[in-house]
C-alpha positions as CSV (number, residue, x, y, z in Angstrom):
1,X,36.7,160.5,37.9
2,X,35.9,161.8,41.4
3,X,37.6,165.2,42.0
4,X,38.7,163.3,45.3
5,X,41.4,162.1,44.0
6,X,43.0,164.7,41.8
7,X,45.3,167.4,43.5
8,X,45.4,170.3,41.9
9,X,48.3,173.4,43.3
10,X,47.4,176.1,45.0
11,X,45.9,178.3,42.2
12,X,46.6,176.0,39.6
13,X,45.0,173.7,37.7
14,X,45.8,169.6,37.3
15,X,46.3,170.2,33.6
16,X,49.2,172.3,34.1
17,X,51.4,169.9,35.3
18,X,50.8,167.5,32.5
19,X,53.4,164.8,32.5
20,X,56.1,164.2,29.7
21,X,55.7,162.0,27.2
22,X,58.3,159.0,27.9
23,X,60.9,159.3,25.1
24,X,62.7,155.7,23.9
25,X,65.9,154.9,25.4
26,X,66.7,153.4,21.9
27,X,68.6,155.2,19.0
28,X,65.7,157.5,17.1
29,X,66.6,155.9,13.8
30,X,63.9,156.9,11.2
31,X,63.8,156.5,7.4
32,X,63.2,159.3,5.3
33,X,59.5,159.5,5.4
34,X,59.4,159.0,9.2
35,X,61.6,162.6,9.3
36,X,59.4,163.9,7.4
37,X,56.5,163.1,9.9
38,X,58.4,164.0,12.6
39,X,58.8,167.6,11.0
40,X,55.1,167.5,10.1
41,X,53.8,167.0,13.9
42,X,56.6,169.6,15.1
43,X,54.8,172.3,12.6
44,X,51.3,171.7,13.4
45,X,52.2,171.1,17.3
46,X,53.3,175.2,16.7
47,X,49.9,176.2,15.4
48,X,47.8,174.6,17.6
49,X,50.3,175.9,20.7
50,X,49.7,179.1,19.5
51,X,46.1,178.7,18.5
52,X,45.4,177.7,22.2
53,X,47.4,180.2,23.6
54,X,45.6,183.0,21.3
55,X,41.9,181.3,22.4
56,X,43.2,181.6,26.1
57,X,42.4,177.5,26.2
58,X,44.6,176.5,29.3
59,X,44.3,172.6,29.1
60,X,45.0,172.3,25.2
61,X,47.9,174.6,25.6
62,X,49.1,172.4,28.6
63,X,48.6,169.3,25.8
64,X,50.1,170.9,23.1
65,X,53.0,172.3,24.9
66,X,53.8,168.6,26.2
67,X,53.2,167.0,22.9
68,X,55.6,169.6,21.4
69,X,58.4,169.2,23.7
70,X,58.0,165.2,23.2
71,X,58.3,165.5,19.2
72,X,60.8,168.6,19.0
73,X,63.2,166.2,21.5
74,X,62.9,163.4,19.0
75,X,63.2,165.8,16.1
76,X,66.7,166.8,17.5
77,X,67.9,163.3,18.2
78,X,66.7,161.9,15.0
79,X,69.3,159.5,13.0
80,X,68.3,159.6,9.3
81,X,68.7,155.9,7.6
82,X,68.6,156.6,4.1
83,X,67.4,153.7,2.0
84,X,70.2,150.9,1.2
85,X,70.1,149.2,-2.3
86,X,71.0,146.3,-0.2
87,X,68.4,143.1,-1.1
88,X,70.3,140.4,0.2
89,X,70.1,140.9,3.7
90,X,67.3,142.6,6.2
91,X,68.1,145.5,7.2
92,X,66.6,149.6,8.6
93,X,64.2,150.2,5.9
94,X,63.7,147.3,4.1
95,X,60.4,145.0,3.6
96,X,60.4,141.6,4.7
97,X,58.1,138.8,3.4
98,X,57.9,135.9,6.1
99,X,56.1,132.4,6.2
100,X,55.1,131.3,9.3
101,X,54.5,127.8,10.7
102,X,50.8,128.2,9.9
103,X,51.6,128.8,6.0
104,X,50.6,132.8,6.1
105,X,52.6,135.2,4.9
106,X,53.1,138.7,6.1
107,X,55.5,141.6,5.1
108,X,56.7,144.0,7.2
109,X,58.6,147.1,6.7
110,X,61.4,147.6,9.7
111,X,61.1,151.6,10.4
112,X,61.5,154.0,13.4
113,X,59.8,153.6,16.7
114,X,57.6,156.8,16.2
115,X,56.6,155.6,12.5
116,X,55.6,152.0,13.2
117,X,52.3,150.8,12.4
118,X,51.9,147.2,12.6
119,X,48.4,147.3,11.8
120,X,49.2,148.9,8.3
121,X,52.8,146.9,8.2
122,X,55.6,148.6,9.9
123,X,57.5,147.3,12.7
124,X,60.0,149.3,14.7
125,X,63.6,148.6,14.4
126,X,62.8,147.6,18.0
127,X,60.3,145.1,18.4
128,X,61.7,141.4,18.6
129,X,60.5,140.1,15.4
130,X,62.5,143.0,13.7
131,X,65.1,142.6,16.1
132,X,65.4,138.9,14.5
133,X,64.8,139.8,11.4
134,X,67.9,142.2,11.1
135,X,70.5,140.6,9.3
136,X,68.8,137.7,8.2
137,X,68.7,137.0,4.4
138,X,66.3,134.6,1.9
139,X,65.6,130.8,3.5
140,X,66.8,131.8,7.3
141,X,64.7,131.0,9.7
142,X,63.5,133.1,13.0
143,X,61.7,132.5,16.0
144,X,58.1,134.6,15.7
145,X,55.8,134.7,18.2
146,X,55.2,131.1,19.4
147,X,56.6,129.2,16.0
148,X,59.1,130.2,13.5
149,X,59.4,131.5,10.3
150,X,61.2,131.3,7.1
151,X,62.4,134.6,5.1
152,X,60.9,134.4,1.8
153,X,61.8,137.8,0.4
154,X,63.4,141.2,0.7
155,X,63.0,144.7,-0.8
């Protein structure tokens, strides 16, 4: 990146005005386990804060000490979901099996914004195929994606 276009204060460096991470406007719902990640980034965010501040390393400080802010905020406005027995409608926490149009069959779990994965099947509470999802029991149908699909299961 050409230094031309970076301003840096008087003194200062760029990397000390690191910008917040943007925080969800949506409820921070999270299930158990997402907590429990949320506490573990809040922990090690301390010790490398500290570690960077004991090495005297400005820009991982300057990272650290934004990503700490980010995850301590949604630490304090987390709402814990604890699991519902409930199998006969989709709901926070539970796994969904859907067919699509196409005959393929995916599960999802419907978690927290900040523990989704949908690479390694969790969708946050959020996203539009979760938003239709939610409520939904065995045999409905929802739109997804481009086609639709049927609910085949729930756990």
């Amino acid at each position: 990146m050409s230094r031309a276009f970076v301003k840096e204060q008087e003194g200062g460096e760029a990397f000390e005005d690191l910008p917040d991470r943007p925080v969800s406007p949506h409820p921070n719902l999270v299930t158990p386990e997402g907590l429990r990640q949320i506490e573990e980034a809040v922990e090690r965010l301390r010790r490398e804060h500290g570690e960077a501040v004991e090495a005297g390393d400005r820009p991982r400080v300057a990272r650290a000490a934004r990503d700490l802010r980010y995850w301590q905020h949604r630490l304090s406005n987390a709402e814990l979901v604890h699991p519902s027995a409930d199998k006969q409608t989709v709901h926070f926490g539970a796994s969904v099996t859907i067919e699509r149009d196409d005959g393929r069959r995916q599960t999802w779990r419907i978690v927290g914004e900040d523990e989704a994965d949908p690479a390694h099947g969790t969708l946050p509470h959020v996203a539009p195929l979760a938003q239709a999802l939610l409520g939904k029991r065995v045999g409905d149908v929802v739109e997804a994606g481009q086609g639709e699909a049927e609910v085949v299961a729930i756990s």
